[in-house]
N, C-alpha and C positions, 0 to 999 in steps of 0.2 A: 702737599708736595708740589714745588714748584715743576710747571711743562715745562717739557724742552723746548727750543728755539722753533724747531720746525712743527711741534705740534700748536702752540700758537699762531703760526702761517695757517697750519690746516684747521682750526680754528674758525680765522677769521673767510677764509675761505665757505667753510662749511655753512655760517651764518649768511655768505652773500645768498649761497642755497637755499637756506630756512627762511629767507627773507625777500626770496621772488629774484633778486638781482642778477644772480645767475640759474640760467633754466636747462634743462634736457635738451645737451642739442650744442650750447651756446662754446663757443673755442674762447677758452681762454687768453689773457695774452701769456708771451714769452717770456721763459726765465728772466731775464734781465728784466725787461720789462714791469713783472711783475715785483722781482727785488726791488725796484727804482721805487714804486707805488709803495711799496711795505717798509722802505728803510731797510731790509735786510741784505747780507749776502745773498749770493744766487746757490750755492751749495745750501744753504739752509734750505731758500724755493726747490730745490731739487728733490731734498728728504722728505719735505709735504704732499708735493708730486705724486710723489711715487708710495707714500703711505695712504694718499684719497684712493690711487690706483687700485692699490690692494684690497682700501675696503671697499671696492665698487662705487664710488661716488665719482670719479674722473677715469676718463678711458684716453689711451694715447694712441696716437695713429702717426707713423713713423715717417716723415715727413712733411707730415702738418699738422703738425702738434696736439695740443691736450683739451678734451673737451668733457663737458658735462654730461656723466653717462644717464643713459636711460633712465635708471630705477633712480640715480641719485638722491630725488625729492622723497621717496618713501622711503631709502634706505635712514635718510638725515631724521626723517620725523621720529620714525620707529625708533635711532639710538636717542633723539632728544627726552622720547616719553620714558626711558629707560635710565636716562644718565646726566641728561644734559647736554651731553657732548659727544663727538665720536668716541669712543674708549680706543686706548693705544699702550700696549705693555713693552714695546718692539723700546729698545737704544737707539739713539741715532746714530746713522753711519760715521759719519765727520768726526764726532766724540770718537768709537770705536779707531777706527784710523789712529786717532790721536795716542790714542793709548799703547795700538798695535806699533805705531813709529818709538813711541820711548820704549819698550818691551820688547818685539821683537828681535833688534837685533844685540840687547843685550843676552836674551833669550841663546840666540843662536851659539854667540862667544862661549857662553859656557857649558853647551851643548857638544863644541866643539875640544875645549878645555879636559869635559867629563869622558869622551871617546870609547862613549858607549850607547853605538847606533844599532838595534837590531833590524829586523829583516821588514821592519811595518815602511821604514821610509820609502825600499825600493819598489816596495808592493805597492801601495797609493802613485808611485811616480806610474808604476805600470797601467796603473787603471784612468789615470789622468788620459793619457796616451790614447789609449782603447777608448776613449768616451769625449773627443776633441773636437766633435761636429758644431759649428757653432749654429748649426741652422736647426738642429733637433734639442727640440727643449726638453724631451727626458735625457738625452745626453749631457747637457747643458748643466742639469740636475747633481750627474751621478759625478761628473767634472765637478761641481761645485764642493757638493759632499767632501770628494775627495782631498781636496785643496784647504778645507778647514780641518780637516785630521790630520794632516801632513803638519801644517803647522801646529796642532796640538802635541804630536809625536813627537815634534822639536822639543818641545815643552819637557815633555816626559824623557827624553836624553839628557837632560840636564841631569837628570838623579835628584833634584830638587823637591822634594812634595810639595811645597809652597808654588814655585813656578806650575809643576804640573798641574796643579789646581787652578793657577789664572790661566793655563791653555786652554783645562776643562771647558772654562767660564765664556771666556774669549769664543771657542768653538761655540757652544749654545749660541751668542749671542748673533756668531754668522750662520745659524739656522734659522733666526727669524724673518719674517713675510719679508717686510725692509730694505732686510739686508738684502734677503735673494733677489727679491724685485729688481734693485741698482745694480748687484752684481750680475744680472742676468743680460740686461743692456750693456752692461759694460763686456762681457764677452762673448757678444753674439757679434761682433765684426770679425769677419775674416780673417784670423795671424795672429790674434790676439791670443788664444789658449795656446798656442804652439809657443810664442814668445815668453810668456809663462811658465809653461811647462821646462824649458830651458833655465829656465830663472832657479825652478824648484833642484829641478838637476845640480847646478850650481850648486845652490846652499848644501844639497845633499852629502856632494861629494867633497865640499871643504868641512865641511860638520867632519867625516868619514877618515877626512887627512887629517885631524885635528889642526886644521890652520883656523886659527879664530881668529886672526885679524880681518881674513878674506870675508869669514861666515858672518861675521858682522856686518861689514860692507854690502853686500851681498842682502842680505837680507835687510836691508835699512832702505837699499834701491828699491828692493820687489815691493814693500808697502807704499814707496813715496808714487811707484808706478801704477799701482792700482788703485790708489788715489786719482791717480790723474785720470784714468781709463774712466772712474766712477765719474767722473765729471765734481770732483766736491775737492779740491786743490786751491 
């Protein structure tokens, strides 16, 4: 099976670890930076980033960036004795975008077309609301949660089993480490959940009028904007 782009980065990453080059302690360079070094985009550098994050190999300190954690060297040896390499079953984000930018807002058009919203949309807009603290990270959590049902729910107004099925999908895949990781930086700045939450409002209630021109529109913005938020645009 061919890796993804960003598992490759974390890869060669994880080898300068296996190989002494980088140690416990040492601050990496900077996205860019690093992209310039590796020939990649810097959205790819970001999904390796933040998938070393996850598996405790790299730790990030929020204004002075990314460094090699503690255990790094034992957690590296122990999956090499095991696999060879880190193991990674997570999507990458940038792909998922991708897919959510061509889907999404056809999604919604005929969401709005079918004009058959029950009571789950307004209930998730409710709990987004209640759970909007970007500084509490079980907030953070239940905001999140909520945010990938919401659009599953779009999914399932369509009356489609096929679409309902890729909302299914789609949802699973924004519960992975990954994803959460990136989405977690991405609205833990201040306005950020509120500006969204607005967003979701939107789509809700043109879904609701049956105007599908709008709910397309509409929803084509909210992915291209949390794109941008995730830093992978």
């Amino acid at each position: 099976m061919i890796r993804q782009r960003y598992e490759q980065i974390a890869d060669h990453l994880v080898e300068d670890v296996r190989a002494g080059r980088l140690r416990p302690g040492d601050r990496l360079p900077g996205e860019r930076e690093l992209a310039g070094q590796l020939g990649v985009g810097r959205a790819s550098v970001r999904e390796a980033l933040g998938f070393l994050q996850v598996r405790g190999i790299i730790e990030t300190r929020r204004g002075s960036g990314s460094f090699v954690a503690p255990e790094a060297t034992a957690i590296v040896v122990e999956a090499a004795a095991l696999t060879g390499r880190v193991p990674s079953a997570d999507s990458s984000p940038m792909a998922l975008l991708e897919a959510r930018e061509a889907l999404e807002p056809a999604i919604a058009r005929l969401a709005a077309q079918a004009g058959d919203v029950g009571p789950e949309l307004d209930a998730l807009l409710e709990l987004m609301d209640a759970s909007s603290d970007p500084e509490d990270p079980a907030q953070r959590r239940v905001w999140s949660d909520a945010d990938r049902d919401f659009h599953r729910e779009v999914a399932v107004a369509t009356r489609n089993p096929i679409l309902a099925a890729v909302g299914l999908h789609v949802a699973e895949i924004m519960d992975q480490p990954l994803w959460q990781r990136l989405r977690d930086d991405a609205i833990a700045i201040p306005g950020r959940t509120a500006l969204q939450l607005a967003e979701h409002r939107l789509i809700a209630a043109t879904i609701a009028e049956g105007d599908a021109d709008a709910a397309e529109a509409l929803a084509r913005r909210h992915v291209t904007r949390t794109r941008h938020y995730m830093n992978l645009d």
